[in-house]
N, C-alpha and C positions, 0 to 999 in steps of 0.2 A: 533050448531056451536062449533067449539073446539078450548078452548084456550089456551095459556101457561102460569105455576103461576112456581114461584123459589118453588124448592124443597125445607123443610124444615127438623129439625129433626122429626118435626110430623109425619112425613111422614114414618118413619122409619118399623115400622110395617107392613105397605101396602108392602113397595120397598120388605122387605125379604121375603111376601108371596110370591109376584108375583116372586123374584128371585128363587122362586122352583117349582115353574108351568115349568111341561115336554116341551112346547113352548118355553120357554123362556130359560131353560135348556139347549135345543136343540139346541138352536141358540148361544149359551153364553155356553159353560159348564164346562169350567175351569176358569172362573172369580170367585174372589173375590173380590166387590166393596168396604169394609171395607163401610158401610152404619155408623156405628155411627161415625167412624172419620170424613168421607167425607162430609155428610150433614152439619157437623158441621162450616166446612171450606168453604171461599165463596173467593178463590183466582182472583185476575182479569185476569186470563185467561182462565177462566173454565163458563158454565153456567151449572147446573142440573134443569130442568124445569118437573113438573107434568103435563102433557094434560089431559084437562078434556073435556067434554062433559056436559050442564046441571049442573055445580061445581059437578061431577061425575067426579073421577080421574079414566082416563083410560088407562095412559102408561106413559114411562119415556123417556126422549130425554136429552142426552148430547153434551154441543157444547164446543168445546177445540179449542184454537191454540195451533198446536201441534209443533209449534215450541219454548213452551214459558212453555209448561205443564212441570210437574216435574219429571213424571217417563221415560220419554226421547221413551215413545213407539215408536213413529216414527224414531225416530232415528235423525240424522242429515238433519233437512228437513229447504228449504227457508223458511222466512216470509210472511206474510199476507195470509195466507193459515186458514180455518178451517178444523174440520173433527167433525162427528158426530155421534154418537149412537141413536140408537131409539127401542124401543119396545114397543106393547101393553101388558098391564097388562092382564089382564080377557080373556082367549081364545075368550067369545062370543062375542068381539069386532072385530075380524080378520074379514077380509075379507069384511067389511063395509066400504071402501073408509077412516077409522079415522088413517091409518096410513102415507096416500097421502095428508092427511089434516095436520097432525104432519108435515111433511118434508116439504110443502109447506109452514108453519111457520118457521120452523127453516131456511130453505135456506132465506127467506125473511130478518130474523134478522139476518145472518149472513152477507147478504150482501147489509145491513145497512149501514154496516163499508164501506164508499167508499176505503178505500186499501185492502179490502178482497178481492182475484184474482181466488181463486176457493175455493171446497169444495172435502174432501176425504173421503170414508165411504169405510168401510172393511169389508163385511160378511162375514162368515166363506165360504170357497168353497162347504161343504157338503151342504150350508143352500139354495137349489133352489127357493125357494116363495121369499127370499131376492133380490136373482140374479134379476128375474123377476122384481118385484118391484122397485128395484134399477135400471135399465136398462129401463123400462118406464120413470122414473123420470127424468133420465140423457138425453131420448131424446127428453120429455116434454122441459125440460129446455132450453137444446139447440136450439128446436124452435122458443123457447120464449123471448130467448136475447143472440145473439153470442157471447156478452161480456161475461159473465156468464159460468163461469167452472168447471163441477161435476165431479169428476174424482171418479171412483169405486173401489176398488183394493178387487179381492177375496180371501181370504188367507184361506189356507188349513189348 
């Protein structure tokens, strides 16, 4: 079963291998998370969460309002909105259901928050296993509660 623990600085060693794994590269590759600032920092509109498997960390998931975050990526966006990042760490976890399991946490805690109105996640455009991914989930979800709004946006 996979669960979510706060990233910590411990963590710090894991986050910058897996941030050089070709996978994660690929899908990320001109990020710079600053890992030793950021872990350090636990602002109230930010979550950084380790998913483990087994206390096996297997990937990284960020949940922001990104109307509240501090580098303004979104830009000028409404309230009660989140957006989120995710990846698995360890190639030999893809494609095992743990990153449908990741998402299906993270949307659940985001919309926790009774005034959270949807949810926004950005793959890159080149990143198609994202698209896919992302696009099952978005119409799992809308199955599953019309309240409920996952909005994708693919950015080239």
């Amino acid at each position: 079963m996979t669960k979510l623990r706060p990233a910590t600085p411990a963590d710090l060693t894991l986050l910058r291998r897996w941030d050089e794994l070709p996978h994660i590269v690929e899908s990320d590759p001109n990020d710079d998370w600053g890992w030793e600032v950021e872990l350090a920092r636990t602002p109230d509109w930010r979550e950084q969460l380790i998913a483990e498997i087994d206390d096996r960390p297997i990937g990284f998931i960020k949940i922001i309002d990104p109307a509240r975050e501090d580098s303004h990526y979104w830009g000028d966006i409404a309230p009660n909105l989140r957006a989120i990042d995710i990846w698995i760490g360890e190639a030999a976890y893809l494609g095992k259901g743990y990153g449908t399991q990741m998402m299906q946490l993270a949307i659940a805690r985001c919309f926790a928050d009774p005034f959270v109105t949807a949810i926004l996640i950005d793959p890159l455009a080149s990143n198609t296993r994202a698209h896919r991914f992302t696009n099952v989930l978005v119409s799992n979800l809308s199955n599953q509660d019309a309240s409920a709004t996952m909005t994708a946006l693919f950015i080239a």
